[in-house]
Backbone atoms as SQL, in Angstrom:
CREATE TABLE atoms (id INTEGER PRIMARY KEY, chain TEXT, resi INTEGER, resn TEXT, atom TEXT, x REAL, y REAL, z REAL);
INSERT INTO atoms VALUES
  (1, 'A', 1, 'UNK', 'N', -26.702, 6.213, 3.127),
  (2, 'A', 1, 'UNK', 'CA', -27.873, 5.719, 2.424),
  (3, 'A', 1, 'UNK', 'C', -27.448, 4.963, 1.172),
  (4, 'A', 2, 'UNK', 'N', -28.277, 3.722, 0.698),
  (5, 'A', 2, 'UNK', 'CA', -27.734, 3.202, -0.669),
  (6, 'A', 2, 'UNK', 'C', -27.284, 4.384, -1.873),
  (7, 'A', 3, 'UNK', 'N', -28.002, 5.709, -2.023),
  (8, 'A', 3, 'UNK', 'CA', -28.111, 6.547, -3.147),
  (9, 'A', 3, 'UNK', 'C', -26.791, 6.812, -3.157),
  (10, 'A', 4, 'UNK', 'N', -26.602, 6.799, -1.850),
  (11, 'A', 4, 'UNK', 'CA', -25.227, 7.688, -1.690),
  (12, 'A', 4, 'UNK', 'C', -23.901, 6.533, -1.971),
  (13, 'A', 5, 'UNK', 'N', -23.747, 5.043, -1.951),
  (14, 'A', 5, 'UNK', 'CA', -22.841, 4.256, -2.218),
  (15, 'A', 5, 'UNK', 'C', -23.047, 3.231, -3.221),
  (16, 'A', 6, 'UNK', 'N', -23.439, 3.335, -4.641),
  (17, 'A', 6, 'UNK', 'CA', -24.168, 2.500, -5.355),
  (18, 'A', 6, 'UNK', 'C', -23.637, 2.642, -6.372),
  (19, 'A', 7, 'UNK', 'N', -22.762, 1.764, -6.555),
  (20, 'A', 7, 'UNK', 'CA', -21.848, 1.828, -7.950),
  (21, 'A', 7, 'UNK', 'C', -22.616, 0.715, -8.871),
  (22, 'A', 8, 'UNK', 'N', -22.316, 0.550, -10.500),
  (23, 'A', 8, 'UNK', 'CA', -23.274, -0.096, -11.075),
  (24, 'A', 8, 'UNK', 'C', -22.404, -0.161, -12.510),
  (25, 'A', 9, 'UNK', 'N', -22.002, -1.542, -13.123),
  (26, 'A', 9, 'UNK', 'CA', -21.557, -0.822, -14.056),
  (27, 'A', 9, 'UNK', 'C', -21.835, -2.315, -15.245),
  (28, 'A', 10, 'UNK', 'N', -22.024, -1.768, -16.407),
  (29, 'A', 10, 'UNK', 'CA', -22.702, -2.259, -17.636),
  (30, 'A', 10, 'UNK', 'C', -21.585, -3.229, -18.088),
  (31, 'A', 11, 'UNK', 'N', -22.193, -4.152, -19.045),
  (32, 'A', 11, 'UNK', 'CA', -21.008, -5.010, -19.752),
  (33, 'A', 11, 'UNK', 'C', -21.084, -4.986, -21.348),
  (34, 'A', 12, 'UNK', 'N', -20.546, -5.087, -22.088),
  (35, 'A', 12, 'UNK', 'CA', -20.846, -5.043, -23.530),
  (36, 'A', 12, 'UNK', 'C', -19.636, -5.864, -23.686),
  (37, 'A', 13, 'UNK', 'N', -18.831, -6.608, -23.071),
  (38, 'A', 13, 'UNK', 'CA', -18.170, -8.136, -23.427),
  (39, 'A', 13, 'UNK', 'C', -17.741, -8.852, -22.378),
  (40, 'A', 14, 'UNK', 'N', -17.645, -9.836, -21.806),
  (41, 'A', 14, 'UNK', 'CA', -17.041, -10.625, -20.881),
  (42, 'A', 14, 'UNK', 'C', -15.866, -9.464, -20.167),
  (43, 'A', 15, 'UNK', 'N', -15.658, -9.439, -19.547),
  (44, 'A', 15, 'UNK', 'CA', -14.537, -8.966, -18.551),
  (45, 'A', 15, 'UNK', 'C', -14.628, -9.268, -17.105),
  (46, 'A', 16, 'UNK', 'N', -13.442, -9.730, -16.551),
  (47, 'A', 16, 'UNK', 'CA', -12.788, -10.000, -15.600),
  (48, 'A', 16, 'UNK', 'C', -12.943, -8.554, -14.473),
  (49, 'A', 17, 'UNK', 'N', -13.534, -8.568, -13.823),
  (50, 'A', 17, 'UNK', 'CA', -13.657, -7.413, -12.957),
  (51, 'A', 17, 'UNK', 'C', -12.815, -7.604, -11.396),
  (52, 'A', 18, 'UNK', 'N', -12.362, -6.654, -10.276),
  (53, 'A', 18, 'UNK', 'CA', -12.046, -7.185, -9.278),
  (54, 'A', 18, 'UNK', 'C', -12.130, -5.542, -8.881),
  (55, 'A', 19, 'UNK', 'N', -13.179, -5.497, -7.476),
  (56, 'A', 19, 'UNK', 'CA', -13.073, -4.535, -6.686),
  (57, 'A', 19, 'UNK', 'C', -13.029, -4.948, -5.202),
  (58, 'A', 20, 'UNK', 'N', -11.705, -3.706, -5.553),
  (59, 'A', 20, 'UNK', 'CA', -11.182, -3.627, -3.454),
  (60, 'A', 20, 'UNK', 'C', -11.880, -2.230, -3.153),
  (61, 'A', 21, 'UNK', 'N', -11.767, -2.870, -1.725),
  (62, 'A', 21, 'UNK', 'CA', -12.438, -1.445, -0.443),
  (63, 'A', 21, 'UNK', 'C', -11.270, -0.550, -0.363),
  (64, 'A', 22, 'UNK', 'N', -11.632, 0.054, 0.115),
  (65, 'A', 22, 'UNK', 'CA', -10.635, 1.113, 1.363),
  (66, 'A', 22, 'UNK', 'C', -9.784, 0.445, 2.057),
  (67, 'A', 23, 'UNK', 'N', -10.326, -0.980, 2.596),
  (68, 'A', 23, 'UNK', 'CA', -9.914, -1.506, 4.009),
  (69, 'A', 23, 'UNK', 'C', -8.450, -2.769, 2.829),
  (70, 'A', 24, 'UNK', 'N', -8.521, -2.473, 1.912),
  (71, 'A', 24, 'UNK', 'CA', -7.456, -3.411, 0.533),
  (72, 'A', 24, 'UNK', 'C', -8.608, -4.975, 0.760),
  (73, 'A', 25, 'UNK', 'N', -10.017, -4.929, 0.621),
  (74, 'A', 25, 'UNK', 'CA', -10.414, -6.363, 0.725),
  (75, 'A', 25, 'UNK', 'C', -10.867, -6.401, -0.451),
  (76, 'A', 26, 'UNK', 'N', -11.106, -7.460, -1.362),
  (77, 'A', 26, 'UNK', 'CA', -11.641, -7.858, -2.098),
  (78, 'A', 26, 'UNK', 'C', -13.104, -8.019, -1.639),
  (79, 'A', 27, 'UNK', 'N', -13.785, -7.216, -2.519),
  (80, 'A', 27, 'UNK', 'CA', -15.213, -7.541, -2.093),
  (81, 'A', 27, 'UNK', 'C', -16.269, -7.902, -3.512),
  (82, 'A', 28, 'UNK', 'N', -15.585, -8.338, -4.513),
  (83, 'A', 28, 'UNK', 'CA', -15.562, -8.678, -6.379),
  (84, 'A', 28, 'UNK', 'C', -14.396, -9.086, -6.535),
  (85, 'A', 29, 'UNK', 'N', -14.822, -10.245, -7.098),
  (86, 'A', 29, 'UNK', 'CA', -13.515, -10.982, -8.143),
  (87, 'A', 29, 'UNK', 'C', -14.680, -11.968, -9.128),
  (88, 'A', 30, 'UNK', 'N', -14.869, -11.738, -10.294),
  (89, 'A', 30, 'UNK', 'CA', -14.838, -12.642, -10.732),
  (90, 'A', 30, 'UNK', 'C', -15.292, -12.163, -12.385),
  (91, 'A', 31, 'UNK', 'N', -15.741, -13.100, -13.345),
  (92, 'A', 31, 'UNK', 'CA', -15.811, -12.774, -14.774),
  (93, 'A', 31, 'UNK', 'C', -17.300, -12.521, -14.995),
  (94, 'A', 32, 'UNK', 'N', -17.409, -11.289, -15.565),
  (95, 'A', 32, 'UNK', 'CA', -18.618, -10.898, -15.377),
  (96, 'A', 32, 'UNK', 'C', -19.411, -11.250, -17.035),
  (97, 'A', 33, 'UNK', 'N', -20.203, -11.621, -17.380),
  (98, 'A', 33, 'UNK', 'CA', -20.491, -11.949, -19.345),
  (99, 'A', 33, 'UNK', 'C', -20.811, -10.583, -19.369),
  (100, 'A', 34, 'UNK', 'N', -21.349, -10.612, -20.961),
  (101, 'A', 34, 'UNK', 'CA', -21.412, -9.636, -21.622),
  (102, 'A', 34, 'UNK', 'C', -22.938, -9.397, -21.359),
  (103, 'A', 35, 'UNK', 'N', -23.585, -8.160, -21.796),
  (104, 'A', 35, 'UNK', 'CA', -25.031, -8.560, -20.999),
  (105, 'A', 35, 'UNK', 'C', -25.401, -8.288, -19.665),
  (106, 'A', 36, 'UNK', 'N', -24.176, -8.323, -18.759),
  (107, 'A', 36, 'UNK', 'CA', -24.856, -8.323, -17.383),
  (108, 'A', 36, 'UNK', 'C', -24.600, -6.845, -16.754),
  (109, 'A', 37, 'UNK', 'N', -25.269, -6.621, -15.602),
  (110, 'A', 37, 'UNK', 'CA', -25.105, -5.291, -14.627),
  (111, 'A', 37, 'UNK', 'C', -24.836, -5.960, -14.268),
  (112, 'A', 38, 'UNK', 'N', -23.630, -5.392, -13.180),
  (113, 'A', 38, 'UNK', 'CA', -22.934, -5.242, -12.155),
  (114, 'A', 38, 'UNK', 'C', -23.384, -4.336, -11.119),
  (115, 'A', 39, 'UNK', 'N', -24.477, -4.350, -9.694),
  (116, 'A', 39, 'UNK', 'CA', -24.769, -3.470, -8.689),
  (117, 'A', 39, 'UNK', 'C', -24.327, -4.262, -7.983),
  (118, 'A', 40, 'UNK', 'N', -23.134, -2.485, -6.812),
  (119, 'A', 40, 'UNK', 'CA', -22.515, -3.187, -5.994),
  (120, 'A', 40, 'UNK', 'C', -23.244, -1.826, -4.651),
  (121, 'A', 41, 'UNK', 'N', -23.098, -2.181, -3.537),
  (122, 'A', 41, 'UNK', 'CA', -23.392, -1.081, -2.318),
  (123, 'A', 41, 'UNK', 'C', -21.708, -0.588, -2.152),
  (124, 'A', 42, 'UNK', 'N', -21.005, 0.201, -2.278),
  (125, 'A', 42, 'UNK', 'CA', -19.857, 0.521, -1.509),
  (126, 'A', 42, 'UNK', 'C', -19.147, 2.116, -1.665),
  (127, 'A', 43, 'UNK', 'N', -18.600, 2.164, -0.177),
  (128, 'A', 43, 'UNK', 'CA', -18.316, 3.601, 0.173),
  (129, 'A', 43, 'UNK', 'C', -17.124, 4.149, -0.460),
  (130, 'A', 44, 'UNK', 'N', -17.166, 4.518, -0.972),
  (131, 'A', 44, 'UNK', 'CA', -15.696, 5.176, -2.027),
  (132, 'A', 44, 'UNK', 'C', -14.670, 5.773, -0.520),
  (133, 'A', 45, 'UNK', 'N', -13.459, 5.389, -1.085),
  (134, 'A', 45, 'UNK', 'CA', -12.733, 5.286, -1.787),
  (135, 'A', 45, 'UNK', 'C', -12.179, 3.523, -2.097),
  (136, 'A', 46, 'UNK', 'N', -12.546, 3.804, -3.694),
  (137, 'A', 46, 'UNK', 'CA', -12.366, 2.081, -4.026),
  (138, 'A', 46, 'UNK', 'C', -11.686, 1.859, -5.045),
  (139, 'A', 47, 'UNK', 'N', -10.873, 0.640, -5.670),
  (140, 'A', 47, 'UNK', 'CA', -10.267, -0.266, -6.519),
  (141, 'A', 47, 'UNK', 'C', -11.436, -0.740, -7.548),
  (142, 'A', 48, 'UNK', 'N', -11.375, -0.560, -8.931),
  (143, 'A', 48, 'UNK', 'CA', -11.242, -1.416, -9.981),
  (144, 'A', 48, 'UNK', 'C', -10.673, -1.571, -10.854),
  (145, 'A', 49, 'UNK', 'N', -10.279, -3.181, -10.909),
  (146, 'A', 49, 'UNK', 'CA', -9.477, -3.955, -12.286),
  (147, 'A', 49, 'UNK', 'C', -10.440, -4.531, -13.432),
  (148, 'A', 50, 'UNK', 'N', -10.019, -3.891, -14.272),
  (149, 'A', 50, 'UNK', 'CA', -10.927, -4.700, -15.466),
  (150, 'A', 50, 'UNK', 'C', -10.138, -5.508, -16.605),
  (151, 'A', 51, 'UNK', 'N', -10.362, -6.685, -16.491),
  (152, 'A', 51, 'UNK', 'CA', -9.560, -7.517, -17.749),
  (153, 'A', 51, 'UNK', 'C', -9.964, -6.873, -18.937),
  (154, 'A', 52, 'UNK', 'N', -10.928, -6.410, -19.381),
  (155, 'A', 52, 'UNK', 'CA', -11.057, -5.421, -19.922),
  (156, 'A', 52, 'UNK', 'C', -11.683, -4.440, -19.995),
  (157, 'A', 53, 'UNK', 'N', -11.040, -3.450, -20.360),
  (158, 'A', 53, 'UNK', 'CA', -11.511, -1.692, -19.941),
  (159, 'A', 53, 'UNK', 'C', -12.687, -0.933, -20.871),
  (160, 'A', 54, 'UNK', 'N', -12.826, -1.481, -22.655),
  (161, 'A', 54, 'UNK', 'CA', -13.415, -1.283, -23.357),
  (162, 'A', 54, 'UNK', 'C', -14.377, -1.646, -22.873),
  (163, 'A', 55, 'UNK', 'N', -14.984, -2.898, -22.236),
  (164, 'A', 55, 'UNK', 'CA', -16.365, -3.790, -22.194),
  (165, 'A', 55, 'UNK', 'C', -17.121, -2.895, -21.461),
  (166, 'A', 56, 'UNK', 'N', -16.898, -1.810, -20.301),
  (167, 'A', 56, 'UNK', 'CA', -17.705, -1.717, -19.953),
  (168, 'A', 56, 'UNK', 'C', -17.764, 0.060, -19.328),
  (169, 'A', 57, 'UNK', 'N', -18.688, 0.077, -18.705),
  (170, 'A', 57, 'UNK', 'CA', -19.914, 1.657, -18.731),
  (171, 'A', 57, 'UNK', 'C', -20.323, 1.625, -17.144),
  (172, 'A', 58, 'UNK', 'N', -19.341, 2.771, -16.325),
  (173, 'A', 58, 'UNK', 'CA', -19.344, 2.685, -14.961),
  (174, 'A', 58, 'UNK', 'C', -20.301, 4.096, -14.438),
  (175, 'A', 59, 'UNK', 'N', -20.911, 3.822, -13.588),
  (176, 'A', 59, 'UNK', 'CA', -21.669, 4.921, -12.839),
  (177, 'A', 59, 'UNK', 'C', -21.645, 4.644, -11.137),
  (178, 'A', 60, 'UNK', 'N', -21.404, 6.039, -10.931),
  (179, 'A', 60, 'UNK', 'CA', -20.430, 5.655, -9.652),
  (180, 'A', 60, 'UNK', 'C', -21.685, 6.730, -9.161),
  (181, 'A', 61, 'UNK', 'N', -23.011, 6.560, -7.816),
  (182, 'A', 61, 'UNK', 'CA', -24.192, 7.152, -7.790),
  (183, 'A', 61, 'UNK', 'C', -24.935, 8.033, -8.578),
  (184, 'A', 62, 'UNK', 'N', -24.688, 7.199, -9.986),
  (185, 'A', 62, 'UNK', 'CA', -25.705, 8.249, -11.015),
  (186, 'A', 62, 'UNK', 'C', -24.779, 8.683, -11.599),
  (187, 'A', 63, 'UNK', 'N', -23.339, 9.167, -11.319),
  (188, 'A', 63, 'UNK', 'CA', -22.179, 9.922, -12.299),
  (189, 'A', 63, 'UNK', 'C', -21.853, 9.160, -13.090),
  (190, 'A', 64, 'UNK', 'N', -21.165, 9.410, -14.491),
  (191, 'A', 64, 'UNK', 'CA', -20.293, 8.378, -15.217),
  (192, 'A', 64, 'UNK', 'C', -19.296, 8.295, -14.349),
  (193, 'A', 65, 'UNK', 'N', -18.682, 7.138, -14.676),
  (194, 'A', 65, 'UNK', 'CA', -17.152, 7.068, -14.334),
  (195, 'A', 65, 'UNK', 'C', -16.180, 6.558, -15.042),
  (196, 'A', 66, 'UNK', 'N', -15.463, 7.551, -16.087),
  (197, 'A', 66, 'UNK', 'CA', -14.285, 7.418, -17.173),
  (198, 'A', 66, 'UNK', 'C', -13.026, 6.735, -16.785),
  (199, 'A', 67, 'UNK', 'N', -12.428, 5.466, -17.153),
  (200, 'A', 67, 'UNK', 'CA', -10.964, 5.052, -16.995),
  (201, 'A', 67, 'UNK', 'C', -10.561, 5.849, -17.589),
  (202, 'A', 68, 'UNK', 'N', -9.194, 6.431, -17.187),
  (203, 'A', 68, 'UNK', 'CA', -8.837, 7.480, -17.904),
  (204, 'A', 68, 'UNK', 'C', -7.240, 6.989, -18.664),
  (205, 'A', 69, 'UNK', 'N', -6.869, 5.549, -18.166),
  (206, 'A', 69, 'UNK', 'CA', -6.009, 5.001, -18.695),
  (207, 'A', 69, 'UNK', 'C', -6.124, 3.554, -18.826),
  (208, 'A', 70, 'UNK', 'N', -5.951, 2.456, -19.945),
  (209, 'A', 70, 'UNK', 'CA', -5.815, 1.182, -19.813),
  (210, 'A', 70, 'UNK', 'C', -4.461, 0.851, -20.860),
  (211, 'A', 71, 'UNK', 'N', -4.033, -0.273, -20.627),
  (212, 'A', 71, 'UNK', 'CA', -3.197, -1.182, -21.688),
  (213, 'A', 71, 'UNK', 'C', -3.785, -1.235, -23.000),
  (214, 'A', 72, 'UNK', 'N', -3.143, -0.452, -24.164),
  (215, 'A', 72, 'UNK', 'CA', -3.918, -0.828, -25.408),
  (216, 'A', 72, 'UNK', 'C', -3.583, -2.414, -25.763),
  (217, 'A', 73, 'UNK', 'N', -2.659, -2.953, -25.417),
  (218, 'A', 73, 'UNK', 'CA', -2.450, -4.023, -26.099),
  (219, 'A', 73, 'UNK', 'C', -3.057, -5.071, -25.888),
  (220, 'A', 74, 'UNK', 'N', -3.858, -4.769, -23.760),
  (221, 'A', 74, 'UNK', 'CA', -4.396, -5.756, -23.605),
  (222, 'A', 74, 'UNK', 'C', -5.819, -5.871, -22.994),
  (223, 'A', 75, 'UNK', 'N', -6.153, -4.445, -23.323),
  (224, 'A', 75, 'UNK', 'CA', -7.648, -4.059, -22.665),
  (225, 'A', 75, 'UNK', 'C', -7.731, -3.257, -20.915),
  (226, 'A', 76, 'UNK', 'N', -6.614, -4.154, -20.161),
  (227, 'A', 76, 'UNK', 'CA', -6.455, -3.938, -19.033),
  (228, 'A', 76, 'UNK', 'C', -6.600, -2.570, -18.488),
  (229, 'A', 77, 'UNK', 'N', -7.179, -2.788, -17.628),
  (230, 'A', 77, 'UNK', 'CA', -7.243, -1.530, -16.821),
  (231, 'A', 77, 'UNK', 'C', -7.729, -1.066, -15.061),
  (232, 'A', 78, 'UNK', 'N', -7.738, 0.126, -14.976),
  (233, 'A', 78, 'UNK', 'CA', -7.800, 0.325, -13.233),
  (234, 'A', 78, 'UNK', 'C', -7.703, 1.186, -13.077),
  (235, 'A', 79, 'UNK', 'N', -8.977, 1.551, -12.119),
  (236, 'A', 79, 'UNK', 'CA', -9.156, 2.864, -11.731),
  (237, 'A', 79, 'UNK', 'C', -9.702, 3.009, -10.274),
  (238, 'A', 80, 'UNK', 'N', -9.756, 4.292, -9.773),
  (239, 'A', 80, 'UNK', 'CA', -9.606, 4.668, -8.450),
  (240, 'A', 80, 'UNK', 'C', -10.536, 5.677, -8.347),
  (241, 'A', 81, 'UNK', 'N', -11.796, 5.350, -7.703),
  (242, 'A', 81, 'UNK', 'CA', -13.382, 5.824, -7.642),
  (243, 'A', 81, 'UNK', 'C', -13.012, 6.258, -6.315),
  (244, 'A', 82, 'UNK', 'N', -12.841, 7.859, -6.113),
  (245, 'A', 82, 'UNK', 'CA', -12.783, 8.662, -4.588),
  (246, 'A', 82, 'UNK', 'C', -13.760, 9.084, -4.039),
  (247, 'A', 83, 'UNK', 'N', -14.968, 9.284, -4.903),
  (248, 'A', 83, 'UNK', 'CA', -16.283, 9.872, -4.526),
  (249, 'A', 83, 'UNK', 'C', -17.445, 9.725, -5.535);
């Protein structure tokens, strides 16, 4: 059901986003502004890169979802949404 695969995630500055599937496809690439949602439909287990990690506020069906590591020097970051 959508409830069940509905990732969504906030911007508070420009960042470069890129999410892969399960299957390694790119199904997101591109620069998202500041200002915008991001709703995507997809079945975890998934890829995201963020040009930057500060900009933004992930909810992975209603849960937060914390990077739990990025590059201080360059915002960068990536994380791995299992459920």
């Amino acid at each position: 059901t959508i409830g069940k695969t509905f990732l969504e995630i906030e911007y508070s500055a420009d960042s470069w986003t890129e999410i892969i599937d399960s299957n390694q496809d790119i199904v997101f690439f591109d620069l998202v502004k500041k200002g915008k949602t991001l709703k995507i439909n997809i079945l975890a287990p998934f890829e995201i890169l963020f040009g930057d990690a500060t900009a933004v506020n992930i909810k992975y069906n209603n849960k937060i979802v914390s990077i739990p590591y990025f590059n201080p020097d360059t915002n960068v970051g990536k994380i791995t949404v299992k459920e």
